[in-house]
C-alpha positions, 0 to 999 in steps of 0.5 A: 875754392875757385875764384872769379874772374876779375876781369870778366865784367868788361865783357858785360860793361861793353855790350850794346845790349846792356847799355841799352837795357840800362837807357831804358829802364829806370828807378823809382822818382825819389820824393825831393820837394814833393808839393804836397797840395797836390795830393789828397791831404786832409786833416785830422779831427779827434773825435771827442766821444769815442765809441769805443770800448775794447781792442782786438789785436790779431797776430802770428809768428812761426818758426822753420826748425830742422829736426833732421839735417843732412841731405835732404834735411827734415823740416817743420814749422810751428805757428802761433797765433794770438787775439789780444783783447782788452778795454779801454778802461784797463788801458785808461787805469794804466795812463792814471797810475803811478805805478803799474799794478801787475794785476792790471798789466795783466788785463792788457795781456788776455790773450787767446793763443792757437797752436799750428804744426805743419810739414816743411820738408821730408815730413808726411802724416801718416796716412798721407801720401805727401806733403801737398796732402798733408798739409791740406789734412792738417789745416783742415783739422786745425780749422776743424778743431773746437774752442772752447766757448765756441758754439762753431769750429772756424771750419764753419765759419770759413764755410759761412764767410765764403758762402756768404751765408751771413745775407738772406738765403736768396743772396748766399753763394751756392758754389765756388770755383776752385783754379785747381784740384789737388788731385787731377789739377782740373779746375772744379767747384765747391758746393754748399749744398753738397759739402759734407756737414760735419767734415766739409768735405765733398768728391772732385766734379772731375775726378771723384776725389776728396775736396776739402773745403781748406782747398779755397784758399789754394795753398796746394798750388804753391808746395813742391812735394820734392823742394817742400812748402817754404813759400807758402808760410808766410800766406798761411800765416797772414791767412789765419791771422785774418780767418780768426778776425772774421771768426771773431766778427761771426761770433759778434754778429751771432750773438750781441751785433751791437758790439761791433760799434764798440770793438776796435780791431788792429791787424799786424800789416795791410788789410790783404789777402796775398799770393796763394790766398789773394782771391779771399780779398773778394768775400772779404770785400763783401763781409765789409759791405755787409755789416757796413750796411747793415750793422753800421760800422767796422772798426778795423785797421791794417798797421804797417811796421816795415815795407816799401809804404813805410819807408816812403812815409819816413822820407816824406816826413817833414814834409807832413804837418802834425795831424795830416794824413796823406791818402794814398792814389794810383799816380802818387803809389806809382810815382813814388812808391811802387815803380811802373805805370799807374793803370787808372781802370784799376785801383792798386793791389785790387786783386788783394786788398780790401781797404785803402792806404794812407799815412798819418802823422799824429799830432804828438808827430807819431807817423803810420802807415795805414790800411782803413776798410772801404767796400770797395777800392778806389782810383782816386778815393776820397776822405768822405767816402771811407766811413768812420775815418776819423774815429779810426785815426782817433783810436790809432793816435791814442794807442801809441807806444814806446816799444819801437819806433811809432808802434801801437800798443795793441800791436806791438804787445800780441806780436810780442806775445805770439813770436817765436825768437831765433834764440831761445825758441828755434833752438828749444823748438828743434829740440823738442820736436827731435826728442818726439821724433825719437820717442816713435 
């Protein structure tokens, strides 16, 4: 093994250049005595009678396993993905009891599991001639496949959320631009009326092609066919998490609208679509103002568990009373949390959001970083401008849990029920799928 140099570094420490690198840039303002009547606070009001029911929680995990290793390696990655449901009656029973009925633990535990495989390294399906290729065909399969109980695949839905086909016919989307086509790389359009009606798939404007309609959310840009697809699995899972949030909200407005006033919905993280899948923020955004204005309410919130927000909240603390919540502005993001220069002609993470931080501390001093849906994002937003704010805070203070520091039942329990550990399930997975590559 060759050693470094333990002198070189004088060379780096005795550049003018770096010095004035370093006099230019610098950290983050670190919070100290932040006077917290500057800023947006506001606070808390339980909310007395609670229109809610029943919970959704929406989560995924996933696993890269090594079924071959050497040079180059052979990879795959399994996905699970789960909707948790129950009712707040179940949860009240629990809090009453003495002792927990396993019987009524299980009602807490209903949960609605999707299974996904999808090529990491050196894995191609076989009528495919890549692994860019692949993964379009199987995510297109995947969201294809038909549930049981549901009268439309997911496949559908995502046609309908994307078409916005939920508004009268006059006001759908006819077409949707594509950055890029994973054939000839030119920028091309999806047509509703020219997808195909049961394999939603239709010929590239520009080269004649198969376009899939999975191509909307742009994985095909971000794999490598000789490095793999690593960098796209963790936008593939927050992706699914959310679909299958929207697929539940069709399901709804189909057949009992009605409901949505009564359904609380929790997402594992942010409420955002990221990297390769940002543009789906925008549908989304219009979803929102759809059932806002014509169904009333969306009860649905982001929950962070780690992150920049989060560790920003712990330090600020004590400088928080019990039941005050603190919502997040461009200059407070910039100056304390996210190093740079507040642009105030856009809201932040505007090209990925659809709902506006904030942090609350419960009156039992539980503290959480929270993501509220609005039907659009603002500079300076307002307490009295996000709908339902209140009933939203109410239902997170109430489902507070003991799994890990200020988590939330929903949560924490389909995040415990859709991981995949490094120990046992890495190892059971590689051998699982090396023994069926070995049957072939």
């Amino acid at each position: 093994m060759e050693g470094a140099s333990k002198t070189s570094h004088r060379h780096v420490i005795q550049d003018d250049s770096v010095k004035q690198y370093l006099s230019e840039v610098s950290p983050r303002v670190k919070p100290g005595a932040i006077d917290m009547s500057q800023h947006t606070l506001f606070d808390y009001q339980e909310c007395i009678d609670n229109p809610i029911k029943s919970f959704m929680a929406f989560d995924g995990g996933y696993q890269e396993i090594i079924v071959e290793s050497g040079h180059p390696s052979a990879a795959l990655c399994f996905f699970q993905f789960g909707a948790l449901y129950f009712r707040r009656d179940d949860l009240d029973t629990l809090k009453t009891t003495p002792f927990i009925d396993p019987d009524d633990m299980a009602r807490l535990r209903q949960m609605e599991r999707l299974k996904l495989v999808l090529p990491l390294r050196n894995y191609v399906l076989a009528d495919e001639s890549s692994i860019t290729h692949s993964i379009r065909r199987t995510l297109q399969r995947f969201f294809a496949a038909p549930r049981e109980g549901d009268a439309k695949s997911m496949l559908d839905t995502l046609r309908w959320f994307i078409f916005r086909q939920y508004l009268p016919s006059a006001q759908q989307h006819s077409t949707y631009i594509l950055s890029q086509c994973p054939h000839c790389q030119e920028r091309t359009e999806l047509s509703s009326a020219k997808l195909h009606p049961i394999n939603f798939s239709m010929p590239c404007t520009s080269c004649g092609q198969e376009l899939l309609l999975i191509d909307v959310l742009r994985l095909h840009e971000a794999i490598d066919d000789e490095l793999g697809a690593g960098q796209i699995m963790g936008y593939v899972t927050t992706a699914v998490e959310q679909l299958v949030l929207v697929h539940f909200i069709r399901i709804i407005l189909t057949n009992s609208p009605a409901l949505l006033k009564e359904i609380f919905f929790f997402k594992d993280g942010p409420l955002g679509f990221f990297g390769q899948t940002a543009n789906m923020h925008k549908p989304m955004l219009d979803l929102i103002t759809f059932v806002q204005t014509y169904h009333h309410s969306l009860f649905l919130v982001g929950l962070e568990k780690s992150g920049a927000f989060v560790e920003h909240a712990k330090e600020i603390s004590h400088l928080l009373k019990p039941g005050q919540v603190l919502l997040l502005d461009n200059d407070y993001i910039y100056k304390y949390i996210t190093p740079g220069k507040a642009n105030n002609t856009h809201p932040y993470a505007y090209t990925s959001y659809y709902g506006q931080k904030l942090i609350f501390k419960t009156p039992e001093e539980a503290l959480y970083v929270v993501t509220v849906p609005v039907q659009a994002l603002a500079v300076k937003p307002v307490a009295s401008s996000i709908k339902d704010l209140q009933i939203l805070l109410t239902n997170v203070a109430k489902l507070r849990c003991d799994m890990y520091d200020n988590a939330i039942m929903p949560i924490a329990l389909a995040n415990k029920l859709v991981s995949l550990s490094n120990r046992p399930s890495a190892g059971i997975l590689q051998r699982f799928a090396q023994g069926r590559s070995a049957n072939k």
